[in-house]
N, C-alpha and C positions, 0 to 999 in steps of 0.2 A: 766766443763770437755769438753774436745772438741774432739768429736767425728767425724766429716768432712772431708775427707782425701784431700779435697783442700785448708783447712791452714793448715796442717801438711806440715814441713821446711824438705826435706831430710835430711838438713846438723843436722839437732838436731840429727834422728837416729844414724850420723856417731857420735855425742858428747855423748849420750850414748853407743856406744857400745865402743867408747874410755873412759868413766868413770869406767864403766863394769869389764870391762879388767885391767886397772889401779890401781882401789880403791883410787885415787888422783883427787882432782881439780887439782890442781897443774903440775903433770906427763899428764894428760890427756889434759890441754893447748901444752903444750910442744908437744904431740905428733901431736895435727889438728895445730898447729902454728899457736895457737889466746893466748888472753891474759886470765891470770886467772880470771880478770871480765865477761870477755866475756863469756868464761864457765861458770861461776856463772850464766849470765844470762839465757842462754841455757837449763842449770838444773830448771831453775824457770819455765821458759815455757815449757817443760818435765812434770814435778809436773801437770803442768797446765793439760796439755795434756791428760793425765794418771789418774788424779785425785789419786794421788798415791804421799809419799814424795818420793819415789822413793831410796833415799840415808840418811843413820843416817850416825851422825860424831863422831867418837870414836877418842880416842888417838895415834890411829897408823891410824888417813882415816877415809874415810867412809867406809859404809858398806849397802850392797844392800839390798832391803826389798823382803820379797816372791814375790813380783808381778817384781821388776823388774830385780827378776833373772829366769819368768817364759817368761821376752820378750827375756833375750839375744841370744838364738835359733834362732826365729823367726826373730831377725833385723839382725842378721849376714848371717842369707838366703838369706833377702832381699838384702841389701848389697851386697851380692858376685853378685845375678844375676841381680842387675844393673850395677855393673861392667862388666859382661858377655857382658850386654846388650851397653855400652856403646863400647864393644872394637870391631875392625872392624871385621867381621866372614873370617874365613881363609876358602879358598878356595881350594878345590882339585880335579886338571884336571882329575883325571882319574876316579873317584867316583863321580863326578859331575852327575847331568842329572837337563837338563833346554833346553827350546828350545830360538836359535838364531835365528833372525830375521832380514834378509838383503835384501835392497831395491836397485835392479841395473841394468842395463842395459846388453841385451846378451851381450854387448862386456866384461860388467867387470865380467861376469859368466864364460867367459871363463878366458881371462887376471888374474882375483883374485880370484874370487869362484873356480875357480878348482883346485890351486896349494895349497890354504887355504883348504878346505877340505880332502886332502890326508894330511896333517900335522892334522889335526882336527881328521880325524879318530884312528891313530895312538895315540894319546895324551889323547884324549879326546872320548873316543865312546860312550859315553851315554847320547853328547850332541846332540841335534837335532837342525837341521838349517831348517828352512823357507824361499824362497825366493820369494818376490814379486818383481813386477817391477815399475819402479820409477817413478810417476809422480809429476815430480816438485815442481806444486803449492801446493800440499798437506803433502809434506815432514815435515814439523815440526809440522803441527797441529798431522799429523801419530804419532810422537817420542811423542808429549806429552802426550796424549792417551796410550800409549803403546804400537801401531799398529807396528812400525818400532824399532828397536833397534838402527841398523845403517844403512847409506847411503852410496852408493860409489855413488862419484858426480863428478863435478868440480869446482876449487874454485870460478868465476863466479854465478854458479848454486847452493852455496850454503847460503841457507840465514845465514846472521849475527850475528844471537841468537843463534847460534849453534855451538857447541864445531866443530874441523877440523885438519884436518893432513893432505898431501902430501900423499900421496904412491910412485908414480914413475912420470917422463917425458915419455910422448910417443912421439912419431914420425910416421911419415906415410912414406911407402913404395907404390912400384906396385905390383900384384899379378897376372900371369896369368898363363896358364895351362902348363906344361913342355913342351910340343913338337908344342907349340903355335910357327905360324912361325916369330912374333918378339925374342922370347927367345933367338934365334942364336947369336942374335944381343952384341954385350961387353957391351955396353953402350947404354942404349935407349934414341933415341934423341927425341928432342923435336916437330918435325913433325912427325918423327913415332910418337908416343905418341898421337899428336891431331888427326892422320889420322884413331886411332883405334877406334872402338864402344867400350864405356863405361858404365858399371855396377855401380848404385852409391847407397848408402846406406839413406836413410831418413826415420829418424822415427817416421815423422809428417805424410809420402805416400806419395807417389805422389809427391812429388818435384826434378827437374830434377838439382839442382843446387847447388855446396856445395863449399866449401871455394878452393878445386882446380881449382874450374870455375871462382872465384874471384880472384886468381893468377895468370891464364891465362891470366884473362882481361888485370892487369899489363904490360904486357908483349906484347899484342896482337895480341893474338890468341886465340882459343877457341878448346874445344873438344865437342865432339858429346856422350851425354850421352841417351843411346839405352833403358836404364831397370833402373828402380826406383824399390827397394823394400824397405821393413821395417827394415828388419832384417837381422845383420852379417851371423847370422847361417844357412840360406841357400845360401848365396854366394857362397862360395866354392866350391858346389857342382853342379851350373852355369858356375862357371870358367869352370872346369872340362870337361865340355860337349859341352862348344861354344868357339868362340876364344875372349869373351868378355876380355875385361880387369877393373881392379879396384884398385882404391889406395885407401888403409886401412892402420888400425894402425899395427903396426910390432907385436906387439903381439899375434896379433889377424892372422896374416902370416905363424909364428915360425909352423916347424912340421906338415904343409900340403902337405899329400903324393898327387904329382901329380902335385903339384903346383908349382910356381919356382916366389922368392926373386926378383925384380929389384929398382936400386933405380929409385926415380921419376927423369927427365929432367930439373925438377925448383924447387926452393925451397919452402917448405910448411911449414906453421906454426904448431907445434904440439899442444898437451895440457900437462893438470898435472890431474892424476887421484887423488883424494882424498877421505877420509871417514870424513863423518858425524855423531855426535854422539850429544845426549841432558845431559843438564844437570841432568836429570832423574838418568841416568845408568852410570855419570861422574868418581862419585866414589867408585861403588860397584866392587870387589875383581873379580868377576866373569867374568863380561865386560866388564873390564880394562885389563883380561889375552884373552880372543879372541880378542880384541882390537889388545894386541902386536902380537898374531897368526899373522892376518891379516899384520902388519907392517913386518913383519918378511917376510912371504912368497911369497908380493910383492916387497920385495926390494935383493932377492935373484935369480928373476928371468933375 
């Protein structure tokens, strides 16, 4: 008798509960689409199994013994809920509660986290979002761990082992304060431009030098950059109160009361925002639908 549930064959359960149901070798190949030996053999290792003949053979079939019409309950239970278990769990936004975990930089908290979350709450309110902020070399070993769910990154910055998507192209604009006395200007040229003090963003500190001072070079000329900080989110609020100027991503522009739109004097390279996800969370029904939130609400913007 074999008692060990690590050489019990699932597929034998599925050939008896198809004998069971049946009363046929015969109808019960036909129905797992094997051959009637094959079942034949199936029922022998069953017998085995069970220590039970499990089936007599009468004139019209077999016929089950008390024992193995005391398992067909129990295997049809099993049965259903490895089927359960095998099929993918359906998901539902509005009765959901799980916390999401997104790794991003202030610019993409405003840029994506925030038009993403006003769709999030609406849809979804009893999901909870986490955000940390992204450091680089730690991004996949975070998602394999669990630490990160998803990254807003760029395709560059993301490593290779990692599933990725686009969100949008950004572009850089100027930004400075409305009644700042270049604003009058139609067109801001390219010595205003370099004649102004400049607010630059670096989120290493301290660095006075960023891909528009690498543009300038081209061209030859350079601007004077006055204030290095860390962080998008208090910029604006610098514009505001000096006559600094800064060229930012347009996104990150849109809907600054006080502030005033100019395009830049030269051309600058943009980038492409993208998300990062692990194969971890690739296929689960839950963060595959804030996944497309996420696509949705950056590509509407």
């Amino acid at each position: 008798m074999t008692t060990d549930i690590r050489t019990l064959d699932l597929n034998l359960l599925k050939a008896l509960d198809a004998l069971l149901d049946e009363r046929s070798v015969t109808r019960a190949a036909d129905r797992l689409a094997l051959t009637q030996p094959a079942v034949s053999g199936m029922l022998t290792r069953l017998r085995d199994c069970f220590d039970d003949p499990l089936f007599t053979r009468t004139q019209r079939g077999i016929v089950p013994t008390v024992r193995a019409l005391e398992l067909a309950a129990p295997i049809k239970q099993i049965l259903s809920e490895v089927n359960v278990l095998l099929q993918p769990k359906a998901f539902d936004p509005s009765r959901a509660e799980m916390t999401f975990t997104l790794a991003a930089t202030d610019y993409a908290l405003r840029a994506v986290v925030v038009p993403f979350m006003a769709a999030l709450r609406q849809q979804a309110p009893g999901i909870r979002v986490s955000v940390l902020p992204v450091v680089y070399d730690q991004v996949k070993l975070q998602m394999e761990r669990g630490e990160v769910d998803v990254a807003l990154l760029t395709p560059d910055s993301t490593p290779a082992e990692l599933h990725s998507r686009a969100l949008f192209d950004e572009e850089y604009v100027c930004l400075i304060r409305e009644d700042h006395p270049a604003a009058t200007e139609e067109r801001l040229s390219l010595e205003t431009f370099c004649s102004l003090d400049h607010a630059l963003v670096s989120y290493q500190g301290g660095h006075f030098h960023g891909v528009t001072d690498d543009a300038l070079a081209t061209l030859g000329y350079k601007r004077r950059v006055t204030l290095s900080v860390s962080s998008f989110l208090v910029l604006p609020e610098i514009l505001r109160v000096s006559d600094l100027i800064a060229v930012v991503p347009r996104r990150l522009a849109v809907n600054m009361q006080g502030l005033k739109i100019m395009n830049p004097p030269l051309t600058l390279a943009g980038f492409t925002k993208s998300v990062a996800w692990h194969e971890r969370t690739h296929r689960d029904a839950g963060y595959r639908w804030l996944r497309n939130v996420l696509f949705t609400t950056s590509a509407i913007q």
